[in-house]
C-alpha positions as CSV (number, residue, x, y, z in Angstrom):
1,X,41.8,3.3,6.9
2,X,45.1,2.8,4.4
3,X,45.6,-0.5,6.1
4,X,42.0,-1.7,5.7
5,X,42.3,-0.7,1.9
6,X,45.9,-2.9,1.2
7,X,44.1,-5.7,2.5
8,X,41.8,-7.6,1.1
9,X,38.4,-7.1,1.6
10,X,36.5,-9.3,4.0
11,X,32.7,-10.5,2.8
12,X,29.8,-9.1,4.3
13,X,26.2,-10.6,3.6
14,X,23.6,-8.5,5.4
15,X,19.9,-9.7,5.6
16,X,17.7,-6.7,5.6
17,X,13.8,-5.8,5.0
18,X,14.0,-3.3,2.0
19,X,16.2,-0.6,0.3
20,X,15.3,2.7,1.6
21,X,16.9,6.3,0.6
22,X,18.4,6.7,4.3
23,X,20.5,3.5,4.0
24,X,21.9,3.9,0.7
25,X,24.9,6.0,2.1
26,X,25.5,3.4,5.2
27,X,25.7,0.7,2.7
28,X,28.0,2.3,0.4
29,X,30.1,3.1,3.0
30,X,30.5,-0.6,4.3
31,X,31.2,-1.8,0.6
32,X,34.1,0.8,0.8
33,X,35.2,-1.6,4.1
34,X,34.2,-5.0,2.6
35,X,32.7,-6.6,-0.2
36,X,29.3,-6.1,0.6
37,X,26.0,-7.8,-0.6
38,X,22.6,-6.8,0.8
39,X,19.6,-9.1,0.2
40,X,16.6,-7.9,0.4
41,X,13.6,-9.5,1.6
42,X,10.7,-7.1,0.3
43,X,11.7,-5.0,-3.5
44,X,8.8,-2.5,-2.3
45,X,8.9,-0.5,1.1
46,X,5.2,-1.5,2.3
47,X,2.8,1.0,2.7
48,X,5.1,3.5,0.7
49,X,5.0,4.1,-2.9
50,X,8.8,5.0,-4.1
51,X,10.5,4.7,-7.3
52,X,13.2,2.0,-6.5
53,X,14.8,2.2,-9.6
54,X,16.1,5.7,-8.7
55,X,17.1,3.9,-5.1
56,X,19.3,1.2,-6.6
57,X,20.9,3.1,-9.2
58,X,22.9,5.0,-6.5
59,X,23.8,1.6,-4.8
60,X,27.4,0.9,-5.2
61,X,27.1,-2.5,-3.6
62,X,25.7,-5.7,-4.6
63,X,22.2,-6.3,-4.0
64,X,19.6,-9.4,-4.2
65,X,16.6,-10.5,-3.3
66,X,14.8,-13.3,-1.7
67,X,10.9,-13.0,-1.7
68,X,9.3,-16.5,-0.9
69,X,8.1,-17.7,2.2
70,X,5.9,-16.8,4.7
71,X,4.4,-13.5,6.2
72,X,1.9,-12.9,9.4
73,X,1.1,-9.7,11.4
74,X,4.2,-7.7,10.3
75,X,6.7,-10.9,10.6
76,X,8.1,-12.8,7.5
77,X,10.7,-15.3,7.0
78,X,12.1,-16.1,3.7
79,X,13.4,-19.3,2.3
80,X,16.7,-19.8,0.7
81,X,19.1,-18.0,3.3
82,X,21.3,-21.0,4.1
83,X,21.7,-21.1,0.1
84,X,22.6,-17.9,-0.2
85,X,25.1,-18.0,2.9
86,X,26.2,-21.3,1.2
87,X,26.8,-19.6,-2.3
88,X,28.5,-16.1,-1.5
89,X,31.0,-17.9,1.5
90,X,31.0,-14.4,3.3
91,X,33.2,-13.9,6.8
92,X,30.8,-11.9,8.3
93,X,26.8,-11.8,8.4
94,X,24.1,-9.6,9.6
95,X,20.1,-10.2,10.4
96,X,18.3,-7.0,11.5
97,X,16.6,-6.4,15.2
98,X,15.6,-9.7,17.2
99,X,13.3,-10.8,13.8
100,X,12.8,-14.0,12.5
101,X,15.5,-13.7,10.0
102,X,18.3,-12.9,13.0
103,X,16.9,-16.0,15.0
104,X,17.0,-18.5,12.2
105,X,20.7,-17.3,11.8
106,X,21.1,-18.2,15.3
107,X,19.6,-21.6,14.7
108,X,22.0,-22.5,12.0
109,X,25.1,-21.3,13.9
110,X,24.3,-23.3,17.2
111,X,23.3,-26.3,14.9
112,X,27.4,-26.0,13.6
113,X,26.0,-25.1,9.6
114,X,27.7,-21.8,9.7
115,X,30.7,-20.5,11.3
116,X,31.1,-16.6,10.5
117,X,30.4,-13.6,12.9
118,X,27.0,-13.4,13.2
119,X,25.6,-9.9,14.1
120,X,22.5,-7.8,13.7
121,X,21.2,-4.1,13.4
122,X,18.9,-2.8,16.3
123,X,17.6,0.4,15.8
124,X,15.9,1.0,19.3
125,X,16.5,4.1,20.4
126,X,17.4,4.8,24.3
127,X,13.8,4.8,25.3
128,X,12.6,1.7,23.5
129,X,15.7,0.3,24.9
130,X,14.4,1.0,28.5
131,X,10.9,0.2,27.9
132,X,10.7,-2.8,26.2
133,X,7.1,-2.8,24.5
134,X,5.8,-6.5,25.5
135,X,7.4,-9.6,27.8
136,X,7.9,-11.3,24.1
137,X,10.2,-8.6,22.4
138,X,12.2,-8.4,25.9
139,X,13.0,-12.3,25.7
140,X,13.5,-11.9,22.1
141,X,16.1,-9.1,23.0
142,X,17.9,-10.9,25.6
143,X,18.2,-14.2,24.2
144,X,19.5,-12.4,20.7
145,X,22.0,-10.1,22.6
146,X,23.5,-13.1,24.3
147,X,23.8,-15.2,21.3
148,X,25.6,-12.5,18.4
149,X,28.9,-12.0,18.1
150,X,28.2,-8.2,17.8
151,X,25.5,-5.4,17.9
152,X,25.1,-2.0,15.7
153,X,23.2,0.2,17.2
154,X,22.8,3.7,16.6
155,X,24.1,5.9,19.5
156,X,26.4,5.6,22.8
157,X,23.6,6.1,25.0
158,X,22.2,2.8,23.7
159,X,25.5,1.2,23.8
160,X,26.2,2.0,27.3
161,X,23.3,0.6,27.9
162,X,24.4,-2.9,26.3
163,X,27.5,-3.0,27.7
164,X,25.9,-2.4,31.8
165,X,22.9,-4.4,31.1
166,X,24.6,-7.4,29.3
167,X,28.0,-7.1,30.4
168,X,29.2,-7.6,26.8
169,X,32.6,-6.1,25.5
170,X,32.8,-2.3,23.6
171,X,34.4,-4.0,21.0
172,X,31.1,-6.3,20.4
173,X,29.4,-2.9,19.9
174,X,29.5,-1.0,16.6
175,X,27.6,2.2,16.9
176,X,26.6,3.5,13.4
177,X,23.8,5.9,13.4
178,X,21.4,6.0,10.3
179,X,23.8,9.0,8.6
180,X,23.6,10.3,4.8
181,X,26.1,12.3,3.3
182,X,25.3,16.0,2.7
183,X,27.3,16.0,-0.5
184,X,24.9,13.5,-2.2
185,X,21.3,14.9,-0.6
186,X,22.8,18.5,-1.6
187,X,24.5,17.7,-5.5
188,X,21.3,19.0,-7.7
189,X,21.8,22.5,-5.9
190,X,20.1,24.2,-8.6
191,X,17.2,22.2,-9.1
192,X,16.4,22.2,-5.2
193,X,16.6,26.4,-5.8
194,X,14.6,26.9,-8.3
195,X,12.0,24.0,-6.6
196,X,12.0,25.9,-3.3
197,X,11.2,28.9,-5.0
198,X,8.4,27.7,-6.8
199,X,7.2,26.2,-2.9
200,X,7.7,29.8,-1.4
201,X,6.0,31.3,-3.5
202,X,2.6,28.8,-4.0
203,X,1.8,28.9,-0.5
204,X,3.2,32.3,0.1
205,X,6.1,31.5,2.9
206,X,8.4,34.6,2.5
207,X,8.8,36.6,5.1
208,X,7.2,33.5,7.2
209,X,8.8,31.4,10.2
210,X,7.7,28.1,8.6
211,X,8.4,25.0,11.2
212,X,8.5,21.8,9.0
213,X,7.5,18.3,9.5
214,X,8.3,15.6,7.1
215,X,6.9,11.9,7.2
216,X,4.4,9.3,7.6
217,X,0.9,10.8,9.4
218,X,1.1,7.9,12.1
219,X,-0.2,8.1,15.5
220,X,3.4,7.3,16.7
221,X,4.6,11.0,15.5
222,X,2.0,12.2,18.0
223,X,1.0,15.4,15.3
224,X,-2.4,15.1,17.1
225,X,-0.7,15.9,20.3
226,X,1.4,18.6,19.6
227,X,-0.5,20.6,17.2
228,X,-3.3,20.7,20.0
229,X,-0.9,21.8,22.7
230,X,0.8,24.5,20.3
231,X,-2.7,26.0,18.6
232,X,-2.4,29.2,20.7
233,X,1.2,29.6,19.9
234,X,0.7,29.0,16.3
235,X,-2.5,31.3,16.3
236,X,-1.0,34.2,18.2
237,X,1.6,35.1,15.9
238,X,1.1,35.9,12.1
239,X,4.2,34.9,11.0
240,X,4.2,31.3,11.6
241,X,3.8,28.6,9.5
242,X,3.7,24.7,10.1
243,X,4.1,22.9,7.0
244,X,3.1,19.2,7.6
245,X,4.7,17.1,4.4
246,X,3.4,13.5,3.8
247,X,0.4,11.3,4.1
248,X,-0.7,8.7,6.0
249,X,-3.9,7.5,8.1
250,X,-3.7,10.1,10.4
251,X,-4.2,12.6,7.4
252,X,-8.3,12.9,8.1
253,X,-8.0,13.2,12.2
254,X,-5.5,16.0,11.6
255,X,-7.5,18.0,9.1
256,X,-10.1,18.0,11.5
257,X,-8.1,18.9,14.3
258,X,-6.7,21.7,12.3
259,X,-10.2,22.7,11.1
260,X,-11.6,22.6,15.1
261,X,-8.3,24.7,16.5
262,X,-9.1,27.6,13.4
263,X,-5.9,26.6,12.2
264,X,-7.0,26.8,8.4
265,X,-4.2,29.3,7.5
266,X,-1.6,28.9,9.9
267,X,-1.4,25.0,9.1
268,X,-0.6,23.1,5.9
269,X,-0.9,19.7,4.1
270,X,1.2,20.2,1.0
271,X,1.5,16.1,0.0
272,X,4.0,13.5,0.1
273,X,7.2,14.5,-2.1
274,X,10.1,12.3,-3.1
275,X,14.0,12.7,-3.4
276,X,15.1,16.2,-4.4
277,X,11.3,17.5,-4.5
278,X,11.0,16.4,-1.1
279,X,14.5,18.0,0.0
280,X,13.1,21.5,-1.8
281,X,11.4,21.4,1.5
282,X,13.6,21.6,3.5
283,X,15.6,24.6,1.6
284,X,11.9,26.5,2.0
285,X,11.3,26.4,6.2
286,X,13.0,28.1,8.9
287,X,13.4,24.7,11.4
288,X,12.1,21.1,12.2
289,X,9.8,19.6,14.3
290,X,10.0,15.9,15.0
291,X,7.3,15.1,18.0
292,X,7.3,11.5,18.2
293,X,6.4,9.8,21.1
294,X,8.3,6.4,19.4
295,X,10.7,6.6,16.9
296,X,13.8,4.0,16.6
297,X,15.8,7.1,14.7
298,X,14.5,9.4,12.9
299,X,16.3,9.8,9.6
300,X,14.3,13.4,8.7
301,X,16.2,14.9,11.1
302,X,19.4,13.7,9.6
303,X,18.3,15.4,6.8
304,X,17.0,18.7,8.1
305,X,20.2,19.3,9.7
306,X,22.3,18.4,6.2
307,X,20.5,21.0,4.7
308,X,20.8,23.7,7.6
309,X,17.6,23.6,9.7
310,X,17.5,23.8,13.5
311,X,15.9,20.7,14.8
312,X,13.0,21.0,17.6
313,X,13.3,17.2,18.5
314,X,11.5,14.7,20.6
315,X,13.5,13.6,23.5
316,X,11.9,9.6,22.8
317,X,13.5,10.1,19.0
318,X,16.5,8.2,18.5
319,X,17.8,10.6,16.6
320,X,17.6,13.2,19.3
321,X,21.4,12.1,19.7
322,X,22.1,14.2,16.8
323,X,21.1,16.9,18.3
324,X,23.4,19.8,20.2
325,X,23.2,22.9,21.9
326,X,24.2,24.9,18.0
327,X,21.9,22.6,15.8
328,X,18.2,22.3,17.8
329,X,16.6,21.8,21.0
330,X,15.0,18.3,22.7
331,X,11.7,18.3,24.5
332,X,9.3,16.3,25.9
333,X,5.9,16.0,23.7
334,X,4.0,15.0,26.7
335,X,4.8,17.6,28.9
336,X,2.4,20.6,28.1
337,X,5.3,23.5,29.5
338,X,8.2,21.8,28.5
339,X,6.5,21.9,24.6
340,X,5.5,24.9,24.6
341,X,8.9,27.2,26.4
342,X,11.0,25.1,24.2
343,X,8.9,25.8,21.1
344,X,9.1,29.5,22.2
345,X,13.1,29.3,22.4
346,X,13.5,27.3,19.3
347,X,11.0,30.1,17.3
348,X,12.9,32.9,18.5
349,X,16.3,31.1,17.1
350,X,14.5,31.3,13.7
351,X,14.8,33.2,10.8
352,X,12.1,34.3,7.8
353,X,11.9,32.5,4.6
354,X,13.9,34.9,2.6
355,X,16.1,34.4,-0.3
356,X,16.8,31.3,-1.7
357,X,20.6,29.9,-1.9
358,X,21.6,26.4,-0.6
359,X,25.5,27.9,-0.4
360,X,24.6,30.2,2.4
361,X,23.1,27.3,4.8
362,X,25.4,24.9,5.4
363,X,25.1,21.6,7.1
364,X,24.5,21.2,10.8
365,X,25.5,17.5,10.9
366,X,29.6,16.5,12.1
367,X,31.4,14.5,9.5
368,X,30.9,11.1,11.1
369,X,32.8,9.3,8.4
370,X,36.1,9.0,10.6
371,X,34.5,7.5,13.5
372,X,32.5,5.1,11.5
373,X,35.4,3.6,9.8
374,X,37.1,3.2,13.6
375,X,33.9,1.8,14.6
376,X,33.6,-1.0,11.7
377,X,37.0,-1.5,11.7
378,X,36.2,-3.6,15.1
379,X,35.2,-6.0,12.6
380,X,38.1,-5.2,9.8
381,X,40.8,-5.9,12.0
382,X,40.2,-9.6,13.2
């Protein structure tokens, strides 16, 4: 790292969709690497309502935006890339997954109009990674992989699977999970307390197991799924709680699913929280649950473990990688016995909602910074 910081820092230009709180930290640690600008090509996260203004302000790298052009069916592409390429002169520049944006980079490096490493985020977990959703995405995949310079992807298992199903080098591969730092999400220690508090005792938690869920009430999380195969569990012991925070479209088909299981008081739909009201959540529950059935990452579970919750999580999660034998458990939300036994071992890992103090739960999560600076230093170094 000493040698990275006498030289001088290479320029990185990353293309991505829209600032969210989970990047922040990944971004700030590449602009401690290079001189990093991000441009953004939405300044809202769609379908989420979040104060940016409290995003950017923690941004320690240069950001811009580029909003014009084009948008159908969830794909966009936004004029004045080549200008902006043209204007900051950066050595190395990243598209995201096998989108528009990444292929139109292509374009302009076979047509000879830019010369820098070209690479690209792919979140795809392990699963996706097997199977491909539609013929289209695949050819999209293949032709992308064969034509970057490099990948980032988030885990080994996916870049093993790079390296035997494309033959390409390890040092074409950057793996740099979705990580934040527990020494930011954690700083406002007091405030989460005293927040936490206030949650335990509104809906009456202490002395309760509370499994927590936290995100966007999509059919993709599979909530439907698990709370029906876990209703008897959650009914047959008086301590439990499952604490659903967020909102979504889902939100009526799981009220009523709640309402037909007699799940009234053993189930709850608190609402969707932000920053360090959101993160009192986390300082209120005894564990976890992620149950995708899809899910590129996963960066709730990043956080759940930074602020000392066991993790019960989905084997299809991306994220799952995080997980180890002192931190959670992985299962398999579409098998019926393997939900329910791990559930059971997971619960009986747990401990009560009791007294409130962030200092005596301390994070799950490895320090990944040392291996994230060896892994972008593939880039550093040529």
């Amino acid at each position: 790292m000493e040698e990275i910081k006498n030289t001088k820092k290479q320029k990185m230009l990353i293309f991505h969709p829209v600032l969210a709180t989970y990047r922040i930290d990944q971004f700030n640690f590449l602009n401690e690497m290079y001189d990093l600008e991000v441009v953004f090509l939405f300044d809202q996260m769609w379908n989420f309502n979040i104060d940016q203004n409290k995003i950017t302000d923690q941004c320690k790298f240069k950001t811009s935006y580029l909003l014009s052009g084009p948008r159908y069916n969830g794909r966009l592409f936004r004029f004045g890339m080549y200008r902006k390429i043209r204007k900051v002169k950066p050595d190395i520049i990243l598209g995201y997954e096998y989108s528009f944006t990444t292929q139109y980079l292509i374009l302009l490096k076979m047509l000879g109009l830019i010369k820098q490493r070209l690479g690209s985020f792919i979140d795809d977990s392990l699963e996706i990674c097997i199977n491909v959703q539609s013929k289209v995405r695949k050819f999209a995949r293949d032709h992308t992989v064969k034509s970057l310079d490099f990948l980032v992807v988030m885990s080994s298992d996916v870049a093993n699977f790079h390296y035997i199903n494309f033959n390409i080098e390890q040092e074409q591969v950057i793996i740099s999970p979705i990580l934040q730092l527990p020494e930011r999400l954690r700083s406002n220690s007091e405030i989460l307390e005293n927040r936490a508090r206030l949650y335990i005792k509104k809906y009456n938690l202490s002395g309760k197991k509370v499994l927590l869920f936290v995100g966007r009430f999509i059919p993709e999380k599979a909530l439907d799924l698990f709370i029906k195969t876990v209703s008897h569990f959650l009914k047959d012991r008086d301590d439990c709680m499952f604490l659903l925070v967020g909102e979504g479209r889902e939100f009526e088909n799981l009220k009523s699913i709640v309402f037909e299981e007699k799940l009234d008081d053993r189930v709850l739909f608190p609402g969707k929280f932000q920053f360090d009201e959101l993160y009192a959540w986390y300082i209120s529950s005894s564990g976890f649950v992620l149950p995708s059935l899809s899910e590129t990452f996963g960066a709730v579970v990043n956080e759940a473990l930074i602020f000392g919750l066991n993790v019960l999580c989905s084997k299809f999660a991306g994220a799952s990688s995080l997980i180890t034998s002192y931190n959670g458990v992985i299962f398999n939300p579409l098998d019926r016995e393997d939900t329910l036994s791990k559930l059971e071992l997971f619960y009986n890992q747990l401990e009560p909602v009791g007294e409130v103090c962030l200092a005596n739960r301390p994070s799950l999560i490895d320090n990944h910074k040392e291996n994230l600076f060896k892994e972008w230093g593939k880039l550093a170094y040529e």
